[in-house]
PDB file of the backbone (N, CA, C, O) and the ligand in Angstrom, with CONECT records:
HET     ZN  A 101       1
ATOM      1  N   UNK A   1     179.183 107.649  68.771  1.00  0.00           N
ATOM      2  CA  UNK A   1     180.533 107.396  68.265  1.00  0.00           C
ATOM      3  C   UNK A   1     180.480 106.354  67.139  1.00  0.00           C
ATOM      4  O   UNK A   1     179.991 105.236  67.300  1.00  0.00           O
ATOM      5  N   UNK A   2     180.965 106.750  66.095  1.00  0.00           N
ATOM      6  CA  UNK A   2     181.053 105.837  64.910  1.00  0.00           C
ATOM      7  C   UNK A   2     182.145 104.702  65.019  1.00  0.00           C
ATOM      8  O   UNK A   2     183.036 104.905  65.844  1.00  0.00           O
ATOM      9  N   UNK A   3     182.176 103.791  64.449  1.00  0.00           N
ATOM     10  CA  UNK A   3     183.076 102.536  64.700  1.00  0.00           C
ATOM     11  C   UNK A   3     184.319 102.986  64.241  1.00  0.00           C
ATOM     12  O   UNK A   3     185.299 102.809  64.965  1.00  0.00           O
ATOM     13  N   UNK A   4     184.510 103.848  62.548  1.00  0.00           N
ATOM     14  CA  UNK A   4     185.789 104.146  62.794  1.00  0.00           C
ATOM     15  C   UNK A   4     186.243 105.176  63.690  1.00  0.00           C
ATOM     16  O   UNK A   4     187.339 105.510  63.238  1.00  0.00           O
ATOM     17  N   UNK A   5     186.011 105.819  64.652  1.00  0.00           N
ATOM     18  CA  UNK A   5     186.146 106.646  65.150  1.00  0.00           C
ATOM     19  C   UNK A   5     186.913 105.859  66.868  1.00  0.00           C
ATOM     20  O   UNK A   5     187.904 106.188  67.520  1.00  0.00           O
ATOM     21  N   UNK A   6     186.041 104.929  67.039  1.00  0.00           N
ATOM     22  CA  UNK A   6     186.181 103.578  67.752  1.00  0.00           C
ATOM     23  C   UNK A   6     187.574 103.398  67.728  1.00  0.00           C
ATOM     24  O   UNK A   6     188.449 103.827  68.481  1.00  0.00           O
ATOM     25  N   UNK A   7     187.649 102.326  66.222  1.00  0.00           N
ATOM     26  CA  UNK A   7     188.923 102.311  65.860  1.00  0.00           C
ATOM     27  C   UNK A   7     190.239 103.218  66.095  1.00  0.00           C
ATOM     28  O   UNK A   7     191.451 103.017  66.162  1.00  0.00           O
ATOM     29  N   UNK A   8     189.487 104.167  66.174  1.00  0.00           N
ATOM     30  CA  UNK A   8     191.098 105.245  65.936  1.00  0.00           C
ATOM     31  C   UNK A   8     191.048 105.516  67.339  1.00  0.00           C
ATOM     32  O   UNK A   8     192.223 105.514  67.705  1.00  0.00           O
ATOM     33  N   UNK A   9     190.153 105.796  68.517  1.00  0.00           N
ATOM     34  CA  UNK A   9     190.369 105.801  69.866  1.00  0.00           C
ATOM     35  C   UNK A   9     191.173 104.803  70.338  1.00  0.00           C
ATOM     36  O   UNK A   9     192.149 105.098  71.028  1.00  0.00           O
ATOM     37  N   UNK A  10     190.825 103.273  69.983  1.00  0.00           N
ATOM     38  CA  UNK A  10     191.397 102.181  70.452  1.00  0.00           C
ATOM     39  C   UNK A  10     193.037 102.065  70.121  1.00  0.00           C
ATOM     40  O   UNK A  10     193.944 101.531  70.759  1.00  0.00           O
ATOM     41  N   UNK A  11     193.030 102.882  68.695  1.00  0.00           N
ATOM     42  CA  UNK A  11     194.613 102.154  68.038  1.00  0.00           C
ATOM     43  C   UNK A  11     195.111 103.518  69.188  1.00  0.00           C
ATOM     44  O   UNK A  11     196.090 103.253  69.886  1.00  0.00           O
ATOM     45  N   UNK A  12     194.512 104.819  69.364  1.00  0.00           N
ATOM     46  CA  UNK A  12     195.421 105.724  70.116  1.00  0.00           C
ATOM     47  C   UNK A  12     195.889 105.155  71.595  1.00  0.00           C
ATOM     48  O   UNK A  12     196.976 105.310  72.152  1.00  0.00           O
ATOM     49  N   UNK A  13     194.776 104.481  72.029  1.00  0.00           N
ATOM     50  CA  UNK A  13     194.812 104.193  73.345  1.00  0.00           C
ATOM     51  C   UNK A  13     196.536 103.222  73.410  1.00  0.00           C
ATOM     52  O   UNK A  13     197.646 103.314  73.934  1.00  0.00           O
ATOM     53  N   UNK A  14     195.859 102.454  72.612  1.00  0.00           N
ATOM     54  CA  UNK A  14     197.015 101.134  72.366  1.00  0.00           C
ATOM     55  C   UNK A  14     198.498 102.094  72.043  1.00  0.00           C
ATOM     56  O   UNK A  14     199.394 101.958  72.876  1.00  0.00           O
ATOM     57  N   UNK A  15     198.677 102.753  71.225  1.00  0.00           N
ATOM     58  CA  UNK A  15     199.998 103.198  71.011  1.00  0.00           C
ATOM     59  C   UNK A  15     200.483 104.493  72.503  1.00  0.00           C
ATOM     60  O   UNK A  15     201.654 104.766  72.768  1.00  0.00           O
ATOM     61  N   UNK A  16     199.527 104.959  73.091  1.00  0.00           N
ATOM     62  CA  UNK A  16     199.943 106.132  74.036  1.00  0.00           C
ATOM     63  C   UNK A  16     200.139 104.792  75.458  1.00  0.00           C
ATOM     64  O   UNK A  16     200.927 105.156  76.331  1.00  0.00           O
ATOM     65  N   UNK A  17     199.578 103.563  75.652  1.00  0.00           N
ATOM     66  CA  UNK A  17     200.067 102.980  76.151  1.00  0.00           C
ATOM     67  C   UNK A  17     201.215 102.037  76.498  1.00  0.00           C
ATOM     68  O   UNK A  17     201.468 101.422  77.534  1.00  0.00           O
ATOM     69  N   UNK A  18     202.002 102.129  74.992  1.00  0.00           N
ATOM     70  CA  UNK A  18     202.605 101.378  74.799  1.00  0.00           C
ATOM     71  C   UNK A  18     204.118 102.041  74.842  1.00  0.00           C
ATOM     72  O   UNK A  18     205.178 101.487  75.132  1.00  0.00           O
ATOM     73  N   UNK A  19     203.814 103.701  74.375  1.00  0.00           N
ATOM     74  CA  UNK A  19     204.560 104.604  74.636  1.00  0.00           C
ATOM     75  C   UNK A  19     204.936 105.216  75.986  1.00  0.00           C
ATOM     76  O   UNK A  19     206.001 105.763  76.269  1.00  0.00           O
ATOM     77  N   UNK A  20     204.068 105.060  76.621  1.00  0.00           N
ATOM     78  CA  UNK A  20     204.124 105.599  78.223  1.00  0.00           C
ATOM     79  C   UNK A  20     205.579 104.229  78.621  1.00  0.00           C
ATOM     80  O   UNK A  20     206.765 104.447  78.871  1.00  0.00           O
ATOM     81  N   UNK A  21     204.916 103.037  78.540  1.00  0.00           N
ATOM     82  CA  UNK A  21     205.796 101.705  79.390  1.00  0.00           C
ATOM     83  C   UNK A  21     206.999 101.508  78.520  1.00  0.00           C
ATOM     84  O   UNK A  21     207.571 100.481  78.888  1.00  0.00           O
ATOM     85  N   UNK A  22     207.543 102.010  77.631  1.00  0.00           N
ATOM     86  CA  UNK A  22     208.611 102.319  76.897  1.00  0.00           C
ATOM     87  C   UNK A  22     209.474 103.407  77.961  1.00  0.00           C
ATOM     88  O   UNK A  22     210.449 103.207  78.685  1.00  0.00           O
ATOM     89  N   UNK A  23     208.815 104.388  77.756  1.00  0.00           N
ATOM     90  CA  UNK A  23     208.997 105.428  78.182  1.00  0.00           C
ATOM     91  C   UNK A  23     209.580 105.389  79.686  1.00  0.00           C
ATOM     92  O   UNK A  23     210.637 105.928  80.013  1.00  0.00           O
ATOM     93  N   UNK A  24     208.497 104.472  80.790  1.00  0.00           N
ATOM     94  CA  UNK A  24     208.885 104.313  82.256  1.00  0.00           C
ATOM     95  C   UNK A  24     210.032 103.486  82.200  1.00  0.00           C
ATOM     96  O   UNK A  24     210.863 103.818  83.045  1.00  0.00           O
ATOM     97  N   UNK A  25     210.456 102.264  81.310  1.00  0.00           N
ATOM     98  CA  UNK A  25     211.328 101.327  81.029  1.00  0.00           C
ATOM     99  C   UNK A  25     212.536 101.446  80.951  1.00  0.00           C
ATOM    100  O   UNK A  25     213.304 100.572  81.354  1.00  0.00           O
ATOM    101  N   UNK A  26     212.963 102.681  80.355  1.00  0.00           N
ATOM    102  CA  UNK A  26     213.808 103.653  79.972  1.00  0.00           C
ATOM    103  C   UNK A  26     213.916 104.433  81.475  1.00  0.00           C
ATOM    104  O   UNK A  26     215.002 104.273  82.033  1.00  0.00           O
ATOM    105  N   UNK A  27     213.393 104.866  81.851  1.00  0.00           N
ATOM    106  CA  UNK A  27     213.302 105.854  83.236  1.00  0.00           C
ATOM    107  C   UNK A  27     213.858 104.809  84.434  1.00  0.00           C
ATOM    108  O   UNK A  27     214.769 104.985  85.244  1.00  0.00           O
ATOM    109  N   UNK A  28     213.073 103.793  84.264  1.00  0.00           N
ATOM    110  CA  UNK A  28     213.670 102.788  85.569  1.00  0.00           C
ATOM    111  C   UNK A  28     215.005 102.154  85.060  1.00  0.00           C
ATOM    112  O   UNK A  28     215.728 101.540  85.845  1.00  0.00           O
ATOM    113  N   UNK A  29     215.270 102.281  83.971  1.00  0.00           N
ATOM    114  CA  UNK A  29     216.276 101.654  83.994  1.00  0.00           C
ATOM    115  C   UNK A  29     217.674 102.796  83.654  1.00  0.00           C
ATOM    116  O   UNK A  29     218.792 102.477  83.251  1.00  0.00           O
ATOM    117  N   UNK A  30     217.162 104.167  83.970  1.00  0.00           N
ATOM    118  CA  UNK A  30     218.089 105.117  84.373  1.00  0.00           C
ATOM    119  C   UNK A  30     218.701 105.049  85.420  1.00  0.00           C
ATOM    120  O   UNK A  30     219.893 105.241  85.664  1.00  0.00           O
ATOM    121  N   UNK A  31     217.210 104.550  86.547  1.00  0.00           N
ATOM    122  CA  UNK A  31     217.124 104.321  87.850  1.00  0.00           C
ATOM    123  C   UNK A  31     218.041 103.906  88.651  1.00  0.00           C
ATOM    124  O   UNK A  31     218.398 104.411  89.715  1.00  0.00           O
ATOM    125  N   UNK A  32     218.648 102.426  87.821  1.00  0.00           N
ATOM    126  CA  UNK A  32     219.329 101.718  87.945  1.00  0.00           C
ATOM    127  C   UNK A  32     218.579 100.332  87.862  1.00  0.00           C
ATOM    128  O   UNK A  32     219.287  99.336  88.014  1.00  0.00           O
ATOM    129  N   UNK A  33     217.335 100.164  87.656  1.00  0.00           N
ATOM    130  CA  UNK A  33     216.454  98.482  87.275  1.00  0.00           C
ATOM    131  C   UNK A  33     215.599  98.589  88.311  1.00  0.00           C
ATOM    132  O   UNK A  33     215.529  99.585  89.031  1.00  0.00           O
ATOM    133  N   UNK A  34     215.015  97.717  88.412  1.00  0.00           N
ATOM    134  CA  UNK A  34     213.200  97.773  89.469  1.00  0.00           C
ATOM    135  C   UNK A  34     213.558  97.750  90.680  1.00  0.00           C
ATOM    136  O   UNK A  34     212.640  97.904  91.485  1.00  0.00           O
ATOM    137  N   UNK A  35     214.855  97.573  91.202  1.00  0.00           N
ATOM    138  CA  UNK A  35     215.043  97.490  92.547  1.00  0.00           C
ATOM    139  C   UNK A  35     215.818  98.672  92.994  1.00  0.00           C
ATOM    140  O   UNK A  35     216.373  98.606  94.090  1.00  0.00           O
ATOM    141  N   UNK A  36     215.919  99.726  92.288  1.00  0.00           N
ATOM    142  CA  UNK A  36     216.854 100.806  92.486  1.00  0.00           C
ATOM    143  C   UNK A  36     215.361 101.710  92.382  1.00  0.00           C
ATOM    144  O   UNK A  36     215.535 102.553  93.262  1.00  0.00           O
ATOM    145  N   UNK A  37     214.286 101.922  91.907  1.00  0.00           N
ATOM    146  CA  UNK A  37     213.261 102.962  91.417  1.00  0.00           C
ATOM    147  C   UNK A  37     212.441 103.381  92.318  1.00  0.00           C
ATOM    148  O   UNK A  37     211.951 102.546  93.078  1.00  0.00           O
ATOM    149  N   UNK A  38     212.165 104.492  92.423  1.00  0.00           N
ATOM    150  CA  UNK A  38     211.199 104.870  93.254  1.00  0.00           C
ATOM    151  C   UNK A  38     209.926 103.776  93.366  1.00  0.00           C
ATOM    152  O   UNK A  38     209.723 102.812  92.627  1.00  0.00           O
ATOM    153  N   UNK A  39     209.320 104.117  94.246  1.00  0.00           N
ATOM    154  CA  UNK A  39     208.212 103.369  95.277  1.00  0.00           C
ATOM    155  C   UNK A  39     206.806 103.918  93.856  1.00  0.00           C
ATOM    156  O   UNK A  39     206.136 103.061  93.281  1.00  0.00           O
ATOM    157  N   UNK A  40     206.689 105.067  93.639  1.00  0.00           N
ATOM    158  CA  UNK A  40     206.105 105.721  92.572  1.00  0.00           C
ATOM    159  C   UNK A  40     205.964 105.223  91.153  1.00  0.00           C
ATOM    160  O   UNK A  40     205.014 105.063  90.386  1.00  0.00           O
ATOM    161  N   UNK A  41     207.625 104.990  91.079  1.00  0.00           N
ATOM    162  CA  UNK A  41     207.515 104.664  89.814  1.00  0.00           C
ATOM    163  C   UNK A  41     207.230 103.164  89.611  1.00  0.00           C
ATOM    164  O   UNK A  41     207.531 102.605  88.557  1.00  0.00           O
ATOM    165  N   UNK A  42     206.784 102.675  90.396  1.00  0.00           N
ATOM    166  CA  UNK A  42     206.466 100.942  90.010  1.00  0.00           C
ATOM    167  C   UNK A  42     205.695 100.731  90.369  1.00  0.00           C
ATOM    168  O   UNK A  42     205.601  99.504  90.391  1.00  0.00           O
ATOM    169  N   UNK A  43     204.140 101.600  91.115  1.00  0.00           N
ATOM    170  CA  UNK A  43     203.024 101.947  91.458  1.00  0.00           C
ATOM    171  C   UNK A  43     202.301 102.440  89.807  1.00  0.00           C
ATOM    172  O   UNK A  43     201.218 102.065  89.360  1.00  0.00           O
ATOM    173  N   UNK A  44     203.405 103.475  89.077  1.00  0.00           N
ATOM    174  CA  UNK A  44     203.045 103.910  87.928  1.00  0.00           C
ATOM    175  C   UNK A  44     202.643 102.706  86.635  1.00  0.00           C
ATOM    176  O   UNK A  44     201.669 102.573  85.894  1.00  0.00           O
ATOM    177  N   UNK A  45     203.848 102.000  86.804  1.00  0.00           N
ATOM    178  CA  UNK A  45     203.904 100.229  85.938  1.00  0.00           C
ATOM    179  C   UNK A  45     202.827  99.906  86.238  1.00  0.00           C
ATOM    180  O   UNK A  45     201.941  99.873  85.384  1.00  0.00           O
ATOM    181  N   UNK A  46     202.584  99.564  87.587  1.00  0.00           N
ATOM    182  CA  UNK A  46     201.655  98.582  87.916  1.00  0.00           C
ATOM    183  C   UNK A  46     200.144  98.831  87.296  1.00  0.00           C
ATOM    184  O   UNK A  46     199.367  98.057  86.737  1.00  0.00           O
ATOM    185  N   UNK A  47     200.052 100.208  87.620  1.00  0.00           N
ATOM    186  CA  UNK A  47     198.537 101.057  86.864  1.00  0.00           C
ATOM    187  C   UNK A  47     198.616 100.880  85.803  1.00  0.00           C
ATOM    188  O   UNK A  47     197.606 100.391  85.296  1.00  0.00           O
ATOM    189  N   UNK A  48     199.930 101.186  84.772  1.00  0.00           N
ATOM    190  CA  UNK A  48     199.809 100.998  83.370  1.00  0.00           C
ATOM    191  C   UNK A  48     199.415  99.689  82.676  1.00  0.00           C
ATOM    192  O   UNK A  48     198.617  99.646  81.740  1.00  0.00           O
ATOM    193  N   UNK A  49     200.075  98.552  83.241  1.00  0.00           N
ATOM    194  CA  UNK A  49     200.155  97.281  82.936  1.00  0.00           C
ATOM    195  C   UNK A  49     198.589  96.461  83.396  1.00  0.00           C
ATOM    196  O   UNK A  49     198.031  95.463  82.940  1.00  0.00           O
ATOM    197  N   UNK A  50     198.232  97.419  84.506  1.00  0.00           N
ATOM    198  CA  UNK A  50     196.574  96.636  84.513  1.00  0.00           C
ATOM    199  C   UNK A  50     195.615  97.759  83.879  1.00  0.00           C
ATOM    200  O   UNK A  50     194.441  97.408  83.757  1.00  0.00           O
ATOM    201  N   UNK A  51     195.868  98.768  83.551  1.00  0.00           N
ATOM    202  CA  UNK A  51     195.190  99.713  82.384  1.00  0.00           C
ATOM    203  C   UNK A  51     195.069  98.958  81.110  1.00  0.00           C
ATOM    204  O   UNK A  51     194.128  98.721  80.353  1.00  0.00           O
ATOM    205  N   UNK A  52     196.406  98.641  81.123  1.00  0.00           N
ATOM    206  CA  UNK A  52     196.716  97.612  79.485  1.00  0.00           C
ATOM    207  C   UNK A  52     195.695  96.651  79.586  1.00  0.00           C
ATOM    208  O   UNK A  52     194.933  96.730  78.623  1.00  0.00           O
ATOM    209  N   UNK A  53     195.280  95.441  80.695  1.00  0.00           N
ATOM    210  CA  UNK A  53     195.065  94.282  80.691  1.00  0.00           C
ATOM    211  C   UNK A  53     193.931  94.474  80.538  1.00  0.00           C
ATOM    212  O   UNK A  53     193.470  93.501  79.942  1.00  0.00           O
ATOM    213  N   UNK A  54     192.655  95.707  80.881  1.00  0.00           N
ATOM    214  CA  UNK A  54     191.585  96.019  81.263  1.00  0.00           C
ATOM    215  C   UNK A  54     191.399  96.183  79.816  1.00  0.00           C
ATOM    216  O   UNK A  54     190.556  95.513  79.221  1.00  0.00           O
ATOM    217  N   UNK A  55     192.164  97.062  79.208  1.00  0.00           N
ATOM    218  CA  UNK A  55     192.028  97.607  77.446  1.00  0.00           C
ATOM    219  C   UNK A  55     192.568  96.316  76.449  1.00  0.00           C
ATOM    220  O   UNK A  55     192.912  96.423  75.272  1.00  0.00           O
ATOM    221  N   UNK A  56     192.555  95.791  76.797  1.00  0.00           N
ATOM    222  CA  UNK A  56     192.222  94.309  76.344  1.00  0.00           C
ATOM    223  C   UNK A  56     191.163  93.685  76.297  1.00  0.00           C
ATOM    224  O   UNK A  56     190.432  93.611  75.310  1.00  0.00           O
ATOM    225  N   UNK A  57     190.884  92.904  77.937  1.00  0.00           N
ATOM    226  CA  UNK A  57     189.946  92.675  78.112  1.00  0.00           C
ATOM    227  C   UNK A  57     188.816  93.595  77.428  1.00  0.00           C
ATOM    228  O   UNK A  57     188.298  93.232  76.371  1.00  0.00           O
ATOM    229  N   UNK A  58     188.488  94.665  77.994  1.00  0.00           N
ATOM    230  CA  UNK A  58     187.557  94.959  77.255  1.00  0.00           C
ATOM    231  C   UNK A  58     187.156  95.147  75.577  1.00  0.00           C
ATOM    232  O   UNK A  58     186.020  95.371  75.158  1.00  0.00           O
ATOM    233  N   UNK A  59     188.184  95.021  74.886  1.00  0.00           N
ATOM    234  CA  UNK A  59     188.777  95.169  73.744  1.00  0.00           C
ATOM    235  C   UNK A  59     187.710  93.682  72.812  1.00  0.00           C
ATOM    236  O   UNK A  59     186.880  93.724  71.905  1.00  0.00           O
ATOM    237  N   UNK A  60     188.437  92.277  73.814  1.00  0.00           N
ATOM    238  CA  UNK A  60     188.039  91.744  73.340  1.00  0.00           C
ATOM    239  C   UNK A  60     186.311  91.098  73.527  1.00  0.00           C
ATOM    240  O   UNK A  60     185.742  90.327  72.754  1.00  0.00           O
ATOM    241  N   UNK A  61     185.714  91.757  74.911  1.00  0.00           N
ATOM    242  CA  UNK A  61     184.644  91.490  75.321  1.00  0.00           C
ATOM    243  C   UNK A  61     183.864  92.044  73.623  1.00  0.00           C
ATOM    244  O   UNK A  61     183.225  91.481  72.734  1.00  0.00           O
ATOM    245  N   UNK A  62     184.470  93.676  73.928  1.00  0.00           N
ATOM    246  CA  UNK A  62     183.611  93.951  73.210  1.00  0.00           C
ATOM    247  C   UNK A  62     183.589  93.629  71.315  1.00  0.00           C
ATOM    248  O   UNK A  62     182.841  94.144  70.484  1.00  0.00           O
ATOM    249  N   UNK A  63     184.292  92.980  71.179  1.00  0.00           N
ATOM    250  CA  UNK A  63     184.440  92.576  69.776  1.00  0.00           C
ATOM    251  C   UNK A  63     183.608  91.093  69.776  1.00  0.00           C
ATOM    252  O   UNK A  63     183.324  90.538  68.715  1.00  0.00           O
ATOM    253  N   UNK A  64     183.303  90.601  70.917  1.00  0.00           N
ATOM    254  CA  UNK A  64     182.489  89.136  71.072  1.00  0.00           C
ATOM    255  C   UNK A  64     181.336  89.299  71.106  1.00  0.00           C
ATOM    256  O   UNK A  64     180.670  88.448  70.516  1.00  0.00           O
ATOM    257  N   UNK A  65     180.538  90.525  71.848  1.00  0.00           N
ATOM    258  CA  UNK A  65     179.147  90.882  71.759  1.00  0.00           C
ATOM    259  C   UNK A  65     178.798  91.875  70.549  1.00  0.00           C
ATOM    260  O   UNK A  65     177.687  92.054  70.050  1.00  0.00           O
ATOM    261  N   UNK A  66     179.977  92.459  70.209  1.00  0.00           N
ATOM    262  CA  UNK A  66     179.459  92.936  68.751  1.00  0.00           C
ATOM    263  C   UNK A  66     179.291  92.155  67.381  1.00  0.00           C
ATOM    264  O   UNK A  66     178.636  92.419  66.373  1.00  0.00           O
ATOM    265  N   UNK A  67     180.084  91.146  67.700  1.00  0.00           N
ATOM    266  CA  UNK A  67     180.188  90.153  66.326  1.00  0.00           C
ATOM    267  C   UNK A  67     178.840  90.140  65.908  1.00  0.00           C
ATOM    268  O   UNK A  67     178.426  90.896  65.028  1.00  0.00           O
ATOM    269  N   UNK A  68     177.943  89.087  66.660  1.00  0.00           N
ATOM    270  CA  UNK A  68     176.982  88.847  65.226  1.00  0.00           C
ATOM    271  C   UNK A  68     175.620  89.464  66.046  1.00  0.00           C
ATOM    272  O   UNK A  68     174.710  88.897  66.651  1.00  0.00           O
ATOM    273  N   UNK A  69     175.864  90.640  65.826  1.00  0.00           N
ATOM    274  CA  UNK A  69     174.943  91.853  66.480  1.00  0.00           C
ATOM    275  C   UNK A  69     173.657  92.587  65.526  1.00  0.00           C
ATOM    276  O   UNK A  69     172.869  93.511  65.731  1.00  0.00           O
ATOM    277  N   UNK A  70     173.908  91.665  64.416  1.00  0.00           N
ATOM    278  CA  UNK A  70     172.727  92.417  63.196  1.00  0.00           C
ATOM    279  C   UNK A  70     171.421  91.343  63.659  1.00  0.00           C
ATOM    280  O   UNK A  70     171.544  90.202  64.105  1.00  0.00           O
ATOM    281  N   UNK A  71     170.094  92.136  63.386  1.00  0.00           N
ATOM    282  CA  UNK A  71     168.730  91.959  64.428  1.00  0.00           C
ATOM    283  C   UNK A  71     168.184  90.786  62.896  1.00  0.00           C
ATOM    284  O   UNK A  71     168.039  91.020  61.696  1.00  0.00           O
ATOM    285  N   UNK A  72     168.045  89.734  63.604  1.00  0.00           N
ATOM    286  CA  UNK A  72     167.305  88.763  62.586  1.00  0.00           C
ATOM    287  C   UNK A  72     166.123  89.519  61.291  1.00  0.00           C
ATOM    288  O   UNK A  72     166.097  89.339  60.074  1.00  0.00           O
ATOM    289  N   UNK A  73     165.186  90.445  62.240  1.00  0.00           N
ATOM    290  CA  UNK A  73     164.406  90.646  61.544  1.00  0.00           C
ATOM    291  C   UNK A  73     164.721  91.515  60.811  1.00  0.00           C
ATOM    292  O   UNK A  73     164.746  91.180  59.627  1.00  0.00           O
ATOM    293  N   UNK A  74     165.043  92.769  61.083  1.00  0.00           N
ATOM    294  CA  UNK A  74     165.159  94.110  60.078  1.00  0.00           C
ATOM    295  C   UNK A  74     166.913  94.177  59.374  1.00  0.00           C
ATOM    296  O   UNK A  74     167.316  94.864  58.436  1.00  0.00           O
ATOM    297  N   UNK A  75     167.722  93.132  60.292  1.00  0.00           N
ATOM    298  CA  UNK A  75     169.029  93.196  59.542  1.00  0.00           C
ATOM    299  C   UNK A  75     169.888  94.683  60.440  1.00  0.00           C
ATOM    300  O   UNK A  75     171.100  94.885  60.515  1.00  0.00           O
ATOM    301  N   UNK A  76     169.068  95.292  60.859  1.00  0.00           N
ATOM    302  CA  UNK A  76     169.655  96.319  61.441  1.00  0.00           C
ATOM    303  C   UNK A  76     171.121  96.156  62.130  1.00  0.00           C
ATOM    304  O   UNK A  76     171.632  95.084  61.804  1.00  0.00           O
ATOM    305  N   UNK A  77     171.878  96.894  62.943  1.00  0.00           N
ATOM    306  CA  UNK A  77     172.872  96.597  63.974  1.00  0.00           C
ATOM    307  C   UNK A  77     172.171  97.246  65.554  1.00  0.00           C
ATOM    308  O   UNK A  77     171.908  98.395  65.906  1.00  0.00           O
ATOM    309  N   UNK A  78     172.033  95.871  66.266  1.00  0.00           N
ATOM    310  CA  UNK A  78     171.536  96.115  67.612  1.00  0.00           C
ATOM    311  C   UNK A  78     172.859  95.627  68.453  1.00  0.00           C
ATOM    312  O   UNK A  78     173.745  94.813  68.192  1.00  0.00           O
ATOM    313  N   UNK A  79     172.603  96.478  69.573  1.00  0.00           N
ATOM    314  CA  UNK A  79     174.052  96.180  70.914  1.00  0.00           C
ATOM    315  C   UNK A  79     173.151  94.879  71.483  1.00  0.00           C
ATOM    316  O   UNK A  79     171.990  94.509  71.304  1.00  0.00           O
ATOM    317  N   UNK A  80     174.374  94.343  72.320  1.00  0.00           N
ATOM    318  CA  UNK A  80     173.974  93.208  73.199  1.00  0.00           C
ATOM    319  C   UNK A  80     173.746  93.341  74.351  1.00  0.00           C
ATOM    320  O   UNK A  80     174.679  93.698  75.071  1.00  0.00           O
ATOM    321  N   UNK A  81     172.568  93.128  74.870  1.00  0.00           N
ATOM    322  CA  UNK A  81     172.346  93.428  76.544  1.00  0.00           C
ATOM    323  C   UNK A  81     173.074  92.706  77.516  1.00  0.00           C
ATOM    324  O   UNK A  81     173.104  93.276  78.607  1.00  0.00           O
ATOM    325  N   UNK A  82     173.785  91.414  77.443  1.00  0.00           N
ATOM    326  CA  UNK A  82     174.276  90.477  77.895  1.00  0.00           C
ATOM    327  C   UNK A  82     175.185  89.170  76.666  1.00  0.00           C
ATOM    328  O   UNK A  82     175.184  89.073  75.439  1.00  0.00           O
ATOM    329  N   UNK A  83     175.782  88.454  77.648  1.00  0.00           N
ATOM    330  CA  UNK A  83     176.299  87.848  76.932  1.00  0.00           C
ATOM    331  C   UNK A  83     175.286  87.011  76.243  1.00  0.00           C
ATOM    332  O   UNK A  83     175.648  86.661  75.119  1.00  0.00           O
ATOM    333  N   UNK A  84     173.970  86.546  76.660  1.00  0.00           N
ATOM    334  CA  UNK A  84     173.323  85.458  75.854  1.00  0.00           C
ATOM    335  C   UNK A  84     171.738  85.917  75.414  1.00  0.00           C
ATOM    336  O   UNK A  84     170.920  85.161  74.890  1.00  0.00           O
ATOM    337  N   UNK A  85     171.484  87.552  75.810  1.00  0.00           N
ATOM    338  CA  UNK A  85     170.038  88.117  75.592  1.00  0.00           C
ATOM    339  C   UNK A  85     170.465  89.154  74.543  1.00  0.00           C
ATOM    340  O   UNK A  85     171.596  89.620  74.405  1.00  0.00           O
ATOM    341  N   UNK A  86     169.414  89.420  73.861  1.00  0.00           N
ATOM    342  CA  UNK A  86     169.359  90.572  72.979  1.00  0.00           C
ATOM    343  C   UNK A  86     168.520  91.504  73.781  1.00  0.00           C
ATOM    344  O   UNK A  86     167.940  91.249  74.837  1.00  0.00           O
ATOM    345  N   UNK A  87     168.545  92.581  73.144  1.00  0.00           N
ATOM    346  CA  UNK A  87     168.117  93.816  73.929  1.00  0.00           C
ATOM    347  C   UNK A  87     166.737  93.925  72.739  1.00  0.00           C
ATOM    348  O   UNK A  87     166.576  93.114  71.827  1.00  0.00           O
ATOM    349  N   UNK A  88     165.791  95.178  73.027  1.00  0.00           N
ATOM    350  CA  UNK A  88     164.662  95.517  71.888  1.00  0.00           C
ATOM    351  C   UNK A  88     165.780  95.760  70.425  1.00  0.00           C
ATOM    352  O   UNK A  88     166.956  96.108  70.532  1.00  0.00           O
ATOM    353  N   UNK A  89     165.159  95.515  69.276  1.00  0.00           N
ATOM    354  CA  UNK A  89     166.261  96.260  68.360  1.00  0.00           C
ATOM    355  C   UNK A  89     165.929  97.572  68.159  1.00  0.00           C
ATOM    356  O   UNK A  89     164.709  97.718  68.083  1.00  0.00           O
ATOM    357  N   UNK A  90     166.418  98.352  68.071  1.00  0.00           N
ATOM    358  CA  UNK A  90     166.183 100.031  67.761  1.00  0.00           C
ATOM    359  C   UNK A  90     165.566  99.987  66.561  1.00  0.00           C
ATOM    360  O   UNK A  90     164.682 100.829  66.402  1.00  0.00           O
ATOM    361  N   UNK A  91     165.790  99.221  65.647  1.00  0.00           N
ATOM    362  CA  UNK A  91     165.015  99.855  64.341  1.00  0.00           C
ATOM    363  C   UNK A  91     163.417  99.096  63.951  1.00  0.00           C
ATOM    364  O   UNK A  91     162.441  99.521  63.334  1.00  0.00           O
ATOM    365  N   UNK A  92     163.665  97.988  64.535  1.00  0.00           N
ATOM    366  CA  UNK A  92     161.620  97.112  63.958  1.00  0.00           C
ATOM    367  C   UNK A  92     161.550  97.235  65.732  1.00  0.00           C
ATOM    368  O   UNK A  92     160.468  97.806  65.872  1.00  0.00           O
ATOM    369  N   UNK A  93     161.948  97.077  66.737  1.00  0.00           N
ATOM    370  CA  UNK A  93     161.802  96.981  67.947  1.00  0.00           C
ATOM    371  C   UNK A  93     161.123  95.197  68.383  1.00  0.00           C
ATOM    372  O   UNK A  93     160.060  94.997  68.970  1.00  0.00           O
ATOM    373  N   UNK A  94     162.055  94.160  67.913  1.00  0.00           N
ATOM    374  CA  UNK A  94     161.702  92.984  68.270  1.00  0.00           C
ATOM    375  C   UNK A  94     162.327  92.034  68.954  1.00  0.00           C
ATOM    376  O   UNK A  94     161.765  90.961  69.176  1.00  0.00           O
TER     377      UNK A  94
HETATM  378 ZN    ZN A 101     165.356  94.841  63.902  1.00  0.00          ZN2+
END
């Protein structure tokens, strides 16, 4: 997967999530508000809203181990095995 490709998964993720809790917001508050709504539908929130927190979190993990991810020696772009180890680099392997 290419990074912009990345990008455009992430911005979809972000807007179909943001559209869904719009969407339930509107529904519960057909309902009559959070205390009138099905048992379902605030089981549904709850998944969405820690879906959200997870696509964050990971959002920003992974923008912290990608930052300065180019391999001293060859300049290449290597992933991070951990937060404080480098992995072999794929391209000089060091
Ligand atoms: Zn290298």
């Amino acid at each position: 997967m290419t990074q912009v490709q990345l990008k455009r998964l992430r911005l979809g993720a972000y807007s179909a999530l943001t559209a869904s809790m719009v969407v339930l917001a509107a529904t519960m508050k057909f309902f009559g508000g959070v205390d009138n709504a099905p048992a379902a539908m605030l089981w549904m929130v709850t998944a969405l809203a820690a879906f959200f927190v997870i696509l964050v979190v990971f959002d920003s993990v992974y923008r912290a181990t990608t930052k300065n991810s180019l391999c001293i020696h060859c300049g290449g772009s290597r992933r991070m095995q951990s937060f404080r180890f480098y992995g072999e680099c794929p391209h000089c392997g060091k």
